[in-house]
C-alpha positions in Angstrom: 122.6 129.2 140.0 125.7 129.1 142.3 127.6 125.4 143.1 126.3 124.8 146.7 122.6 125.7 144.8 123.7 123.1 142.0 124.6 121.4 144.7 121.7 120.9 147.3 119.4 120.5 143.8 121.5 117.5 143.1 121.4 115.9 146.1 117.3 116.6 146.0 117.5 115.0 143.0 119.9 111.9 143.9 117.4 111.0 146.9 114.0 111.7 144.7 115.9 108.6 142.6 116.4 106.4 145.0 112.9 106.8 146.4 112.0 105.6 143.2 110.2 109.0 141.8 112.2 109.2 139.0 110.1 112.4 137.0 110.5 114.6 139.9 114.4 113.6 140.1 114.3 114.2 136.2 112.9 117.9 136.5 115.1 118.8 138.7 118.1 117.3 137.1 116.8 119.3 134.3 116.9 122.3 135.4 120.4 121.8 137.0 121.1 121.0 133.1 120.0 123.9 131.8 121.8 126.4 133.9 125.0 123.8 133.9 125.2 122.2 130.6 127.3 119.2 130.2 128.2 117.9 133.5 129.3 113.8 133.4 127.2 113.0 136.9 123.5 115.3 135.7 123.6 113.7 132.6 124.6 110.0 134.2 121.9 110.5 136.8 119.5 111.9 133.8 120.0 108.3 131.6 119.4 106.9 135.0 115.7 108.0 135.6 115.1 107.9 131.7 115.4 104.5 132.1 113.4 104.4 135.3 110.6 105.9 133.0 110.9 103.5 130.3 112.6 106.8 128.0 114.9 104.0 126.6 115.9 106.0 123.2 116.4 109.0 125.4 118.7 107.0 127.8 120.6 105.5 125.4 121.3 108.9 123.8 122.7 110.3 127.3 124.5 107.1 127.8 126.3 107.6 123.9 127.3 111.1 125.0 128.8 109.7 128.1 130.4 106.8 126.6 134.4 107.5 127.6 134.0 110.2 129.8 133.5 108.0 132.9 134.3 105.1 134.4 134.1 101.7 133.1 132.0 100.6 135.9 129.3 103.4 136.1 129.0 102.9 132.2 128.0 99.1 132.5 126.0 99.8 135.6 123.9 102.4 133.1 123.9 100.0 129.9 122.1 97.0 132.3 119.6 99.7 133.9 119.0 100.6 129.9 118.8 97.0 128.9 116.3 96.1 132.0 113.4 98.5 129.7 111.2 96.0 128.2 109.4 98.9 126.4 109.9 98.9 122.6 110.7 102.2 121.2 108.3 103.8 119.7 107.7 106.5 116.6 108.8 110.6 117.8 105.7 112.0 118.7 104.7 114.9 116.6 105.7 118.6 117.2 103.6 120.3 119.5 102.7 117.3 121.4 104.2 115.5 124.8 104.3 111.8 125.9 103.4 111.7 129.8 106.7 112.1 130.9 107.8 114.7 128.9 109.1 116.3 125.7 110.8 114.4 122.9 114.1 113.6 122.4 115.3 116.5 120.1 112.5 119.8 120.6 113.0 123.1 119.7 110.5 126.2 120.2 110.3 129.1 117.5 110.9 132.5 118.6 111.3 134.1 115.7 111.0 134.2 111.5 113.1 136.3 109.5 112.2 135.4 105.5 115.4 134.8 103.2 113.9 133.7 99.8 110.4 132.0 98.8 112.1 128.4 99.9 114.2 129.9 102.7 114.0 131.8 106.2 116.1 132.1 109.3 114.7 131.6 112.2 115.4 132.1 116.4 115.2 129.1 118.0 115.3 127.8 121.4 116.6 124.5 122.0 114.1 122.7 124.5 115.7 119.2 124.9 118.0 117.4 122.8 121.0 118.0 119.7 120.4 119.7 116.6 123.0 119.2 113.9 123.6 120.9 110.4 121.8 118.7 108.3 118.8 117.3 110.2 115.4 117.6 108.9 113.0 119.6 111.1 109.5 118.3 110.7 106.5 120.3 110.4 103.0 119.5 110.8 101.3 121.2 108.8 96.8 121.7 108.6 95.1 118.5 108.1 98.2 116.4 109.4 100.4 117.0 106.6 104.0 116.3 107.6 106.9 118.3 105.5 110.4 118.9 106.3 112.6 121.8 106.3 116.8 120.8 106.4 118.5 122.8 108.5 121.5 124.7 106.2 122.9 126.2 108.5 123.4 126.8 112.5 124.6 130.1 114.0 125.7 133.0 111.9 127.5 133.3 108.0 130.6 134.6 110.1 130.6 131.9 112.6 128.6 128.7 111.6 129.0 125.5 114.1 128.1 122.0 113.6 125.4 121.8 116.7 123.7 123.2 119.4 122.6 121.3 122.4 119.2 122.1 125.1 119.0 125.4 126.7 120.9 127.6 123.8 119.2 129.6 121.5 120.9 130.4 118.1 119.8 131.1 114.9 119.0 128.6 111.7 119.1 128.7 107.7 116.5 126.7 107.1 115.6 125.0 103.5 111.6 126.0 103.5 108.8 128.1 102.8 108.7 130.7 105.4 105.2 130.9 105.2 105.0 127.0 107.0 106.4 128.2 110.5 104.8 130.5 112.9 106.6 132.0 116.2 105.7 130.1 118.7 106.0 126.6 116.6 107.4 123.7 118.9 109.8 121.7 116.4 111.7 118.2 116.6 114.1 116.8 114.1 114.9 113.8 112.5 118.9 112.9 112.2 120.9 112.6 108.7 123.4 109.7 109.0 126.4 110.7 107.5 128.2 107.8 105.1 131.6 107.1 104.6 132.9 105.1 101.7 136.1 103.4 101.5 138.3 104.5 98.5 140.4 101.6 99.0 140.1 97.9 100.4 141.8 98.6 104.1 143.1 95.3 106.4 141.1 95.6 109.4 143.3 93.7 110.7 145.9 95.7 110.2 147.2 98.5 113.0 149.3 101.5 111.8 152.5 101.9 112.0 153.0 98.0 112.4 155.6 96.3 110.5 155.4 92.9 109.3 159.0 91.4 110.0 159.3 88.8 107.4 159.3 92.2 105.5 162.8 93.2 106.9 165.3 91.2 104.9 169.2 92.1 104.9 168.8 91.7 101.3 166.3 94.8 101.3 168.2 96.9 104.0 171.3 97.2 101.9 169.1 98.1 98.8 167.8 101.2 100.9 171.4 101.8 101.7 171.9 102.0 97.8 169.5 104.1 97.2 170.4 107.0 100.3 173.8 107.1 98.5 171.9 108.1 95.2 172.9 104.5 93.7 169.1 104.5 92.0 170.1 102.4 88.7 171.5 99.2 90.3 168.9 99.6 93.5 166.3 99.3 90.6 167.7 96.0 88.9 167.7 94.6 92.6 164.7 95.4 93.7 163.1 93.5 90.6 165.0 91.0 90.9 163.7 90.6 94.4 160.3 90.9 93.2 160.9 88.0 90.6 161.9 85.9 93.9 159.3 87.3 96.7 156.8 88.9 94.6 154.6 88.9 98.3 157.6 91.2 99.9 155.4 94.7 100.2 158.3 96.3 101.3 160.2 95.8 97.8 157.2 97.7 95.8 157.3 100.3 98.6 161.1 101.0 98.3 160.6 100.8 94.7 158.2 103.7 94.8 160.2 105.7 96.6 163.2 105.3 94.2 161.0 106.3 91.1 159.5 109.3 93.5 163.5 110.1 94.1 166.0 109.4 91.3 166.9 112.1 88.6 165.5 112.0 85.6 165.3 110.0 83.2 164.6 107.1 85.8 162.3 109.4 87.9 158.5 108.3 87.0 155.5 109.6 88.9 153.6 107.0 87.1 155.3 104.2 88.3 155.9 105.2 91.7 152.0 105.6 92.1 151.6 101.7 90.8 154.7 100.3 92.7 152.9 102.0 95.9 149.3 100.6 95.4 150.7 97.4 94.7 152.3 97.7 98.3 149.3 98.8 99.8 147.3 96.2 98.1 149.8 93.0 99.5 149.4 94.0 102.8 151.2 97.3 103.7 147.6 99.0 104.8 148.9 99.3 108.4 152.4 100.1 107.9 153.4 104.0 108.7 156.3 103.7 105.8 153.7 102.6 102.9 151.5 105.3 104.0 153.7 107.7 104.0 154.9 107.1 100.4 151.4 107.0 99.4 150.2 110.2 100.3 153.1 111.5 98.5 152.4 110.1 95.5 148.9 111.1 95.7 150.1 114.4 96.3 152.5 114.9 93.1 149.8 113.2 91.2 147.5 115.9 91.7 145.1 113.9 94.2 146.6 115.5 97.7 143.4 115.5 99.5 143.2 112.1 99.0 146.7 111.5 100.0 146.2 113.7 103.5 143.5 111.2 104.0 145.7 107.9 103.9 147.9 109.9 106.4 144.8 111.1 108.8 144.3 107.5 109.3 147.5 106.8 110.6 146.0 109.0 113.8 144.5 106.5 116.9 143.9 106.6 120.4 145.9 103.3 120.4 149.0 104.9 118.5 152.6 106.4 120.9 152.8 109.6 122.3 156.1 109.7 120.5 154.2 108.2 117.0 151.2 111.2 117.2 152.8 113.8 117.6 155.2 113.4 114.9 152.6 112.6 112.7 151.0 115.5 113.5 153.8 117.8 112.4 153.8 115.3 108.7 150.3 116.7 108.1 151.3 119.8 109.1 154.2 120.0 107.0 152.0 118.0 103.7 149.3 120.7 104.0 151.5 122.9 104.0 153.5 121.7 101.0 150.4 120.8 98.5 148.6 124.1 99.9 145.7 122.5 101.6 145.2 125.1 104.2 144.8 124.5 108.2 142.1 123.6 110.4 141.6 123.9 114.0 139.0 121.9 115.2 136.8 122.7 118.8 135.1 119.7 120.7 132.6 120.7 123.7 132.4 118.4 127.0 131.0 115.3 125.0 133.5 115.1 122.6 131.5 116.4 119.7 133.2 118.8 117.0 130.8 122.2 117.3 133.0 124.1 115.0 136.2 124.2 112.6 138.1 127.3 111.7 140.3 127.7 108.7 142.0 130.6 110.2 143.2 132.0 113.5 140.8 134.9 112.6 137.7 132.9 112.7 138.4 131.0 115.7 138.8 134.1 117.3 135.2 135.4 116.2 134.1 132.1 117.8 135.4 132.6 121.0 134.4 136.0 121.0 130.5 135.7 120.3 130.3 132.5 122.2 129.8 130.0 119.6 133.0 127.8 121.3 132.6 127.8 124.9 136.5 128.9 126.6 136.9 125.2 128.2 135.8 123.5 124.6 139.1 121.3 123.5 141.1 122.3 120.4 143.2 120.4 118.1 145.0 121.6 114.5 144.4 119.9 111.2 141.8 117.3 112.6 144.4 114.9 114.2 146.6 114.4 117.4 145.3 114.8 120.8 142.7 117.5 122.0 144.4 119.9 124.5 143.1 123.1 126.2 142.5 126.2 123.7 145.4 128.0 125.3 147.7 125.6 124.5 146.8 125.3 120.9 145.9 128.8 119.5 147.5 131.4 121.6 151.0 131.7 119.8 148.7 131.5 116.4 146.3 134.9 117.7 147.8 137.2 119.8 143.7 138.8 120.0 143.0 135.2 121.7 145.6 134.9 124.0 144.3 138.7 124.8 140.3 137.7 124.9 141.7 134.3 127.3 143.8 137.0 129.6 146.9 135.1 128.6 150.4 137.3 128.8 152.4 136.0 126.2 156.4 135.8 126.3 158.4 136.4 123.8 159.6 134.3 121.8 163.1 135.1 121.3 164.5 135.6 117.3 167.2 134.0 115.8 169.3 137.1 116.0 169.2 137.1 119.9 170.7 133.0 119.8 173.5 134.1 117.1 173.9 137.3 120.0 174.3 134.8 123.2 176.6 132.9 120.4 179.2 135.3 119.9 179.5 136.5 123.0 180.1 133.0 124.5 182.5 132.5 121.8 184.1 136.3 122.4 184.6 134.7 126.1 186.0 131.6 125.9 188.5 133.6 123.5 189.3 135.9 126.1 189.7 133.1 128.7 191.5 130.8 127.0 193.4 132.5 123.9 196.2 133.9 126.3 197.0 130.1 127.1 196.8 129.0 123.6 199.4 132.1 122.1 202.2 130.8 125.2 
């Protein structure tokens, strides 16, 4: 389909809508979909007529994938044309089977079975409508109504697995079920796994990062730091107890303390105490403050519990957070993963700003690209925090074979020997300029 056919389609399709025939708009949009996956204005126009047709849930499922990706205006224009459908939702109708305006929500058609075990097959599948993620149930309808479910394990290869696959892809899938229960030609939907997240400690909501509270910054405290950068770590301590005994709500005083006990020489150096002088800090209100953090994931990370300490500092990462205050955040995680060996990550988002796939390595990112499993215009970012940015500006100095595959011409960097080079001979002439002047 070329743009001016994308094009004229559209068009057909924007005046079908305002004539009110909202299913012929819809097929067409759909078909523009499939050849164009991911465009902002299909898929706005596509919640549109869903909610001309009553499809609330479907609407409402465009509109979430569109939510930030356009304006403010058009977004509340689509949330009252979704709220204006008095029709409840109802249950997914079962596989095989279509409401009067279409397919369900999330339908995929079987085109092929490959048997793995007695309680596991691969199969090729053709996404019809919807999102499949890792970890959704497919259900299956089995003689005499019988409903079962088969998880799906995996999406795409062992090489290259990715997170999702979206309508008018076809990919393969582990899936966790008899073989014998799915035929080729089987139309499938899926129900969705909710991911949970539990808190491993109580967090101020209130509380932004990187905020500092400034009844917190006492003279009193400033000249103890000062103490303690000039290695002064035994009176520092009696201070900052002291202190404690007098503000025993100053955060900032357990968080200083922590870091002298992470600091000083032995004898007074004590992992132990540093890790319950910094969760006291946290506890009394330093959730939100970049410093506490900081010396929190530390600790966590010389106490064996790293992970958990890259965690504390991954929260530190928000939209609302400077330029300035991301990226160097960005280089701490670096430089922590590095330190504690936790590996890298790069991390690919397609046009809706859902993460189809991570790599650990350069290598397997590359795979991805190559076979197609991260689209070239998909969004990149390393170790799952800072901004996304264009592949090319994230991976090419990591892969030379990507910045080959993205037909990028790489400079050279230059080494440290050709600085200490332009060096000397700068010094050599200003020697030769001068040095006659300085000898008379």
């Amino acid at each position: 389909m070329t743009n001016d056919e994308a094009k004229a389609l559209y068009d057909r399709a924007q005046t079908l809508f305002s004539e009110n025939d909202c299913a012929a708009a819809l097929d067409i949009l759909d078909q523009i979909d499939r050849e164009r996956p991911n465009s902002r204005h299909v898929n706005y126009q596509r919640a549109l007529c869903l909610a001309g047709l009553g499809r609330k849930e479907e609407a409402e499922q465009c509109a979430q994938r569109l939510d930030g990706k356009i304006e403010a205006e058009a977004m509340d224009r689509l949330r009252e044309a979704i709220n204006k459908v008095q029709q409840p939702r109802t249950a997914t109708p079962a596989p095989n089977s279509k409401s009067k305006d279409g397919p369900t929500a999330n339908v995929l058609t079987v085109q092929g079975v490959y048997p793995v075990s007695t309680d596991q097959c691969t199969i090729m599948a053709h996404i019809r409508s919807g999102v499949f993620h890792v970890n959704d149930d497919l259900i299956i309808i089995a003689p005499g109504n019988r409903r079962t479910t088969a998880p799906i394990l995996r999406i795409g290869t062992t090489e290259t697995p990715i997170n999702l696959v979206r309508a008018g892809q076809t990919v393969s899938m582990l899936l966790q079920v008899d073989p014998d229960q799915i035929a080729v030609g089987t139309s499938l939907s899926a129900a969705v796994h909710e991911e949970a997240f539990a808190a491993t400690m109580a967090v101020d909501r209130d509380a932004h990062p990187g905020q500092v509270a400034t009844r917190e910054v006492t003279q009193e405290l400033v000249a103890i730091e000062k103490m303690m950068k000039r290695g002064e770590y035994g009176d520092a301590e009696r201070l900052l107890n002291v202190h404690l005994l007098q503000h025993p709500g100053h955060y900032s005083a357990h968080r200083l303390l922590a870091q002298l006990y992470l600091d000083a020489p032995a004898p007074l150096r004590n992992e132990k105490l540093a890790a319950e002088q910094i969760n006291k800090a946290y506890e009394k209100g330093g959730a939100g403050n970049l410093s506490v953090i900081r010396v929190l994931a530390e600790v966590r990370g010389r106490n064996g519990d790293a992970k958990q300490g890259l965690a504390f500092l991954e929260r530190l990462d928000t939209p609302a957070t400077e330029p300035e205050a991301r990226s160097a955040l960005s280089q701490w995680v670096f430089d922590y993963r590095t330190r504690f060996d936790l590996g890298h990550v790069w991390q690919f988002v397609d046009s809706y700003g859902e993460v189809i796939y991570e790599a650990s390595d350069s290598d397997a990112a590359f795979r991805a690209l190559a076979n197609g499993a991260v689209p070239r215009d998909a969004r990149c970012r390393r170790d799952r925090i800072g901004d996304w940015k264009p592949i090319e500006s994230v991976l090419v100095y990591e892969s030379p074979e990507i910045a080959k595959f993205l037909g990028i011409e790489l400079r050279q960097r230059p080494s440290a020997f050709f600085f200490t080079l332009v060096t000397l001979l700068i010094v050599l002439i200003l020697l030769a300029m001068f040095g006659p002047m300085v000898v008379r």
